[in-house]
N, C-alpha and C positions, 0 to 999 in steps of 0.2 A: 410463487414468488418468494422473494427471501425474505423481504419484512415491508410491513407496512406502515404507513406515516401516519400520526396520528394528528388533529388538529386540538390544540389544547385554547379551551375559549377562555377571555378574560373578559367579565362582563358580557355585554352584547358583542365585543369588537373580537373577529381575528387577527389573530398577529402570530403574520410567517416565521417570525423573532422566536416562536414559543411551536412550532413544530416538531415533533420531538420521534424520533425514529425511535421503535421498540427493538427490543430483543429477537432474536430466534424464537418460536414457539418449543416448549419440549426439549430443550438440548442445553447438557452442562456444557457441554464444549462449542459452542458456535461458532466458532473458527474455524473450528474442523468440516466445514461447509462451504467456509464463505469462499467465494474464486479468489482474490488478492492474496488471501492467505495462503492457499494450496499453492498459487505460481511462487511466493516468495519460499515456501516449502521445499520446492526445486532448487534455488539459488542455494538456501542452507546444505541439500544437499552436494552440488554442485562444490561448494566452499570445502564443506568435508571431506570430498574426496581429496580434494588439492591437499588438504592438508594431513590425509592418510598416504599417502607418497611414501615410499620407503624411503627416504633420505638421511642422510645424518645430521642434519640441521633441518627440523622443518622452518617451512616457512613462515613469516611473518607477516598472517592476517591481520590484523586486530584491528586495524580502522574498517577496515570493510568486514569484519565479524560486526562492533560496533554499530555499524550504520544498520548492518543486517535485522539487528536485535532491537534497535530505537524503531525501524519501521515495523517490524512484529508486533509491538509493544499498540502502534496506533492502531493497527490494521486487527489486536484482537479489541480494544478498543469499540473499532468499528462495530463487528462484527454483534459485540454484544449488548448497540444500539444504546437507547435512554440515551442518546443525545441530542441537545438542539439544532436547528439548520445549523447556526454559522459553527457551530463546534465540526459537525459530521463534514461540511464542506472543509473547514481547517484542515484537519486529521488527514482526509483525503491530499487536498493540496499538500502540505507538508511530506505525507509519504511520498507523494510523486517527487518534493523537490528532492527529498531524500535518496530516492531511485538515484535520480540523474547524477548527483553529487556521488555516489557508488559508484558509479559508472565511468565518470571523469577518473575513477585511481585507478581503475585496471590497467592503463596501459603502462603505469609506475610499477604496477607486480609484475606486470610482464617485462619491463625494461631490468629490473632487478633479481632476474631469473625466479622468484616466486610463485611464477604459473606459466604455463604454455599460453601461444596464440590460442590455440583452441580451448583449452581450459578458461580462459577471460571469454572469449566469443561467447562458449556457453555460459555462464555466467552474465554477461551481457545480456544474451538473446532472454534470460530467466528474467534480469530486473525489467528489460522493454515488455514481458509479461505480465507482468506485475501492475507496470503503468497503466499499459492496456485494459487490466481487470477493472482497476479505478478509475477509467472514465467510463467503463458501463458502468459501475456502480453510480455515478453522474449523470447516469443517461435514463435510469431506471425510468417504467414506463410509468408506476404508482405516486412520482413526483408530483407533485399538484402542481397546474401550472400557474402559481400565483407563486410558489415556494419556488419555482425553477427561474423565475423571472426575477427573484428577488437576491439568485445568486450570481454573486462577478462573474466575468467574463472570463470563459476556460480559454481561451486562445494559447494566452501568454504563461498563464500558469500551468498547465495542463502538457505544454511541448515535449513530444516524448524522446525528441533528439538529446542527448549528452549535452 
């Protein structure tokens, strides 16, 4: 399994509040494992090719480099644990919304010739992987179900439509 929860007592009482996700065992880099990270690993790739293009003006990423890099940033985050539920739930949530808000500009790079249909598709298809990864990470089986019941409701925030 990727990592395990740990229950951190205070006093006699548990508190879901103080559950605190560890690290990777063994690895400087634990991101270099996690799923979320490896799928957004493809978008970055995805991005760079678009912007390896022979062209004479390349194109103009930057909000979706941007977004690319702020989700990176949660997702090593993640990866490298020592956080409480509602932080690890946050980070999660937040990359997702992040995802989708990536996702809403492609068809503005594609309208302003800065990528192909295909090149946004894929790119697409990379962040709905992404999303994907992060609600298994949500779904993990080593959840305790006291810590799973004590987190909102993924419905609304979890939507992996645009």
């Amino acid at each position: 399994m990727w990592a395990r929860f740990v229950l951190m007592r205070r006093g006699m009482r548990t508190h879901t509040s103080h559950l605190v996700v560890p690290p990777a065992p063994d690895l400087l880099f634990p991101q270099r494992d996690f799923p979320p990270y490896l799928a957004l690993d493809r978008v970055r790739r995805s991005i760079d090719s678009v912007l390896a293009r022979q062209c004479t003006q390349p194109p103009d990423l930057d909000r979706l480099q941007a977004r690319v890099s702020a989700i990176a940033q949660r997702l090593v985050s993640l990866a490298h644990g020592q956080l409480r539920l509602f932080r690890w739930y946050r980070r999660i949530a937040v990359s997702v919304q992040m995802c989708q808000r990536a996702r809403l500009t492609l068809p503005e790079y594609v309208r302003i010739g800065a990528m192909s249909d295909a090149e946004a598709a894929a790119i697409d298809r990379g962040l709905g992987d992404v999303v994907e990864r992060l609600r298994d990470e949500l779904m993990r089986p080593e959840l305790p179900t006291e810590a799973r019941a004590s987190l909102p409701s993924t419905e609304s925030t979890l939507d992996p439509s645009p």
